[in-house]
N, C-alpha and C positions, 0 to 999 in steps of 0.2 A: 283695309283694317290691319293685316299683316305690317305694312308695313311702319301704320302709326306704334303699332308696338316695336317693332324693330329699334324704332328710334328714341321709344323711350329706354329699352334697351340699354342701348349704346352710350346715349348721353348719362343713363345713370351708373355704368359699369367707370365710365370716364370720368365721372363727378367722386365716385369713390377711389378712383386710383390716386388723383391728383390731389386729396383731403389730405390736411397738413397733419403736424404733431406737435405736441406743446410743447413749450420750449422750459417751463417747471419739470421737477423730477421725479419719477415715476411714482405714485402715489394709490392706493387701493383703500384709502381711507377717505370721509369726507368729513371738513374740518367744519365746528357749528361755528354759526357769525354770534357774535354776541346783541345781534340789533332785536328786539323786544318789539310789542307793540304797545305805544303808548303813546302815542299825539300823531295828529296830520305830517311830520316832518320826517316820518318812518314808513319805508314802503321797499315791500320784497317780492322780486317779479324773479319768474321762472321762467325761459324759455328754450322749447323744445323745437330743436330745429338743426340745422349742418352747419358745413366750412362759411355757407353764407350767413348765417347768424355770426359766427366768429367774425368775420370781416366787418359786419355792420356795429356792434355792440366791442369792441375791445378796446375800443377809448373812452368807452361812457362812465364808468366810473370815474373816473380820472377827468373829466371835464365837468361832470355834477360837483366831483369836493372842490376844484377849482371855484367853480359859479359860486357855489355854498357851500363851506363846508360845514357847517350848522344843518345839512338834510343829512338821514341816514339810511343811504340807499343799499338794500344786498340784490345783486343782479346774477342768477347762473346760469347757468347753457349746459343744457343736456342732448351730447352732439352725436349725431347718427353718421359718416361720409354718406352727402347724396340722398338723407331721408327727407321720404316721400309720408302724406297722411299716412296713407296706407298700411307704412311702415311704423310709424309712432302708434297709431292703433293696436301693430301687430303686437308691439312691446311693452304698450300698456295696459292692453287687457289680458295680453297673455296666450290667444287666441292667434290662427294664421287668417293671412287678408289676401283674396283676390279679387286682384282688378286684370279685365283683358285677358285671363289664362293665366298670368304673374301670379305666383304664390310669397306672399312675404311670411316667415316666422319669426317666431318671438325671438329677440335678441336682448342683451344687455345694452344699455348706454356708453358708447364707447370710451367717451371723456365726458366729464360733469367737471365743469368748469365756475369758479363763484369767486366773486369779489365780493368784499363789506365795505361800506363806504369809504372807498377808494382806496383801499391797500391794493397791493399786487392779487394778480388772479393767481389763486391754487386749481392744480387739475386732480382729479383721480381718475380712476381706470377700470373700465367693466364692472358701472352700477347699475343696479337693478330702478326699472321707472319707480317701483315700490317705495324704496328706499330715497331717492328725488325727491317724489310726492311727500313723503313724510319729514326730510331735512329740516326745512323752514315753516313756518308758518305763511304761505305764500298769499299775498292781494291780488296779483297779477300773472296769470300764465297765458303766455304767449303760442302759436302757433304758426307754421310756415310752410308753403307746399316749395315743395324739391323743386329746384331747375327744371329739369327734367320732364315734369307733370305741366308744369304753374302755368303753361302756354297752352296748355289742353285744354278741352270742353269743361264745364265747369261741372255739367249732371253727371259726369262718368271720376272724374277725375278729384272732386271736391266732396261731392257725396256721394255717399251718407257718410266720407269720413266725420266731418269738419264738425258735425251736431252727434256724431256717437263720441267724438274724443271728449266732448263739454261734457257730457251726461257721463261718461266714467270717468272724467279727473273729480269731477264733484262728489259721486259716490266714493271713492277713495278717498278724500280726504274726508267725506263725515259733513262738510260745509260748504255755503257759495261761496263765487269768489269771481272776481272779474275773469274775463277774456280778451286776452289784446292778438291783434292778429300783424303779421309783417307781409305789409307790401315789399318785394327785393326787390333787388338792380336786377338788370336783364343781360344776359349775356350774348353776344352772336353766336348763333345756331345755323351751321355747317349743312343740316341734311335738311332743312324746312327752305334753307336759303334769305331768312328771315333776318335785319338788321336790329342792331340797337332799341331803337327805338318803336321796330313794329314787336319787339317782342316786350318790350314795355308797355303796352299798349296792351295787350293782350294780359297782361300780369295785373296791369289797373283793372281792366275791366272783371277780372274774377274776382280781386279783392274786392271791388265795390258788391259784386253779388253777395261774399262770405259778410259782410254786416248785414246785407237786406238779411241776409236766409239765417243767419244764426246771432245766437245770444253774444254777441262779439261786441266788443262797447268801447274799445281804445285800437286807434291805429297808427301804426308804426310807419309814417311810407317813406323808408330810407331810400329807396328804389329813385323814386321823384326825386329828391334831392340828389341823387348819383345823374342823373337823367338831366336836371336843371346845370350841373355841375359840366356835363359833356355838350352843351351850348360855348361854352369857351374852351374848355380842356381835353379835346376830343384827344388830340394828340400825344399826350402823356399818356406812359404806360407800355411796358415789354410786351407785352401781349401781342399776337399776329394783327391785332385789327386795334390797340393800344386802350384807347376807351377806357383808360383808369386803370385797365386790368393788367396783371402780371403773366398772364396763360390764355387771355379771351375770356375769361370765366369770371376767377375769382379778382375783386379787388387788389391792388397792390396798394402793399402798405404805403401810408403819406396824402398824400392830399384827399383820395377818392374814401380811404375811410374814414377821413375827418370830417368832412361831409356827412357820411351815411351815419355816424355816431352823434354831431350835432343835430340834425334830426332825430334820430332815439330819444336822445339828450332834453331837448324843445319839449318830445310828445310826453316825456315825465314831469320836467319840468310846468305843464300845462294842465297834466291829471292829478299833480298835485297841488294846484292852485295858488302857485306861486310867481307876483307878477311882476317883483322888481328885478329880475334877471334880465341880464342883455347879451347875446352871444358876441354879436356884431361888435370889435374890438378887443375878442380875447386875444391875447400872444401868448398861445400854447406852442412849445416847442416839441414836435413828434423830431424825435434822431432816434439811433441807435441805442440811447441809452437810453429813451422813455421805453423803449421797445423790449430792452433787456433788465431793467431795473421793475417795470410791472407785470412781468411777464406775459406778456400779450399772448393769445392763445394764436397759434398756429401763423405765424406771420407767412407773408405771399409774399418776398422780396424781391422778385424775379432776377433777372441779371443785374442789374442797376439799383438794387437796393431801395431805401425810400426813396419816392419821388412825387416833385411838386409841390415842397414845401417852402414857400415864400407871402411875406406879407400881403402881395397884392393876392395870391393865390388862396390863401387864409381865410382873405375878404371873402371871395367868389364863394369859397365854400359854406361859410357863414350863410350868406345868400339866399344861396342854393339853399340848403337845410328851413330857412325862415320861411321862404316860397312856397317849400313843400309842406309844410304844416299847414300854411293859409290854404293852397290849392292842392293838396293829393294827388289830386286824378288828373290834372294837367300840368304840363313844362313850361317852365320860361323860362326865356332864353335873358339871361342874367348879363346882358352887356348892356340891356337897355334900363335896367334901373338905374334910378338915381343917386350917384356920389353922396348924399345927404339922406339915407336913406332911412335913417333913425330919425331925423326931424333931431337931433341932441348936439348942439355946438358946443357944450362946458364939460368938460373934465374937473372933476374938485380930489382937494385931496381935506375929510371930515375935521373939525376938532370937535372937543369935548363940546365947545358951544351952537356946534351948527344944527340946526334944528331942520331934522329930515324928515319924509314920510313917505310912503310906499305907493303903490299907485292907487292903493284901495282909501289912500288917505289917512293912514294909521298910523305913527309915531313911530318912527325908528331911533332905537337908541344905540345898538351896536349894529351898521350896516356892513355887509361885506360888499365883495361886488357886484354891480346892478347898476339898474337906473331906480332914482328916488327923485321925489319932489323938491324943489329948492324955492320958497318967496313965490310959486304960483308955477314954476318952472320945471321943466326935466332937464335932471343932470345925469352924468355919468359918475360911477366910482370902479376906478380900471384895481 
């Protein structure tokens, strides 16, 4: 028993050292979005979680106004380094948390990071959960167990955080509100001797408890898609063991987060009920300067900076991300899909007289890009 805490320990004192800093300017204010609620095409997710929410979420903005920019999405990150339930409990109620002998106290949110339909993310600095909770008008808050934990038993490690945090973010705000949860990417873990993929493994199977066992109604399984994605790309990546990552751990910016953000990406795009989108052929450019122009929170650019960023690479990720929404809880191995994987041979470019329609079969008059109906057919509009 000693030593399973040891090593929560260790992995979580390490998970906090190695937690980045945003590359915006130091800020103690939080700025409001101006997005309203007013139709289905408006939706404001919260999510409370660390350096790995940064990784998975800091291109999604930025690929929704791409897909649409007719949705208006505000997405923010209220980021702990290394937080655990346990931890966001401690912060949210105010109250200290023991798990194992660990004592967590109440702390500020280190960075509260928010983007509005796709502008650059602003950070601030040492906000209180109180003041999060009240920001926006929020549909969707999100929830994540730390590295560190997410590979432990679920009865000790999962609860009673996971159904006391539902029951106090509701009672603070006054009203219900969805719960989405993040499946993450897995890291290699040093003292369990535990790979890639058995530690993915381990991360699906608590995730799938956290919907049986609580009020959890949207899932995030960027992890799957990072996972799907390391079927071809094992070897990209600075990292001791490379796996996407820039340190073993976290993501490296470039191909592994565009992956994990196209998934995000999908599972909004899906709970908002929106069907003409098609990822599969976006040419979004991730360089330096998407990195430095939207402020992407905390980039992991290890020695080598971005990396993995190539058309056929773009593909795989696409992929990957599509996969992981159909199947969560399982990997594929993404060399054996098929080249034509869309079933969509026509690219169009619309005029005034082309008469389109969505896949629900509804009249499109200004379409962005997507897939729509054409004479009985699916097209493309890049």
């Amino acid at each position: 028993m000693k030593q399973a805490f040891l090593f929560i320990c260790i992995v979580a004192l390490y998970s906090n050292a190695i937690a980045g800093v945003s590359s915006s300017p130091a800020n103690n204010s939080i700025e409001k979005s101006s997005t309203t609620v007013q139709n289905e095409n408006k939706l404001n997710i919260l999510c409370f979680g660390n350096s790995f929410t940064e990784d998975s979420f800091g291109y999604v903005p930025f690929i929704l106004n791409r897909l649409n920019p007719d949705i208006e999405v505000t997405i923010a990150i209220a980021y702990i380094g290394g937080c655990t339930l346990a931890q966001h409990m401690a912060s949210i109620s105010g109250e200290p948390q023991t798990i194992g002998g660990n004592t967590y106290n109440p702390i500020a949110y280190q960075q509260y990071h928010k983007s509005s339909n796709g502008e650059a993310w602003h950070t601030s600095y040492g906000i209180a959960a109180s003041t999060i909770l009240n920001d926006e008008e929020w549909h969707i808050i999100t929830f994540q167990q730390g590295s560190s934990h997410a590979i432990c038993d679920y009865s000790t490690h999962y609860e009673p955080f996971i159904n006391n945090l539902h029951k106090i973010v509701s009672e603070s705000i006054g009203k219900e509100v969805e719960f989405g949860w993040l499946l993450t990417h897995s890291s290699h873990n040093a003292i369990t001797g535990w790979d890639f993929k058995r530690c993915w493994e381990m991360i699906s199977e608590n995730s799938q408890k956290v919907l049986e066992n609580s009020n959890t109604t949207l899932l995030f399984p960027y992890g799957t898609a990072v996972e799907n994605l390391r079927t071809e790309l094992s070897h990209i990546g600075d990292g001791p063991t490379k796996n996407l990552t820039a340190d073993g751990a976290h993501l490296q910016d470039g191909i592994g987060c565009l992956a994990a953000a196209y998934a995000n990406a999908l599972a909004i795009i899906e709970y908002m009920n929106i069907t003409n989108i098609e990822i599969i052929g976006d040419d979004i450019t991730i360089d330096s300067k998407f990195i430095t122009d939207n402020n992407i929170p905390s980039p992991n650019l290890g020695s080598s900076g971005i990396v993995g960023i190539s058309p056929d690479n773009i593909r795989l990720a696409q992929l990957s991300a599509t996969e992981a929404i159909k199947k969560p809880y399982s990997i594929t191995n993404i060399s054996s899909l098929d080249d034509n994987y869309t079933n969509i041979t026509e690219s169009i470019e619309p005029t005034e007289e082309t008469e389109l329609y969505d896949l629900f079969g509804r009249k499109v008059t200004k379409p962005n890009r997507g897939i729509y109906i054409l004479n009985g057919k699916k097209v493309l509009i890049r």
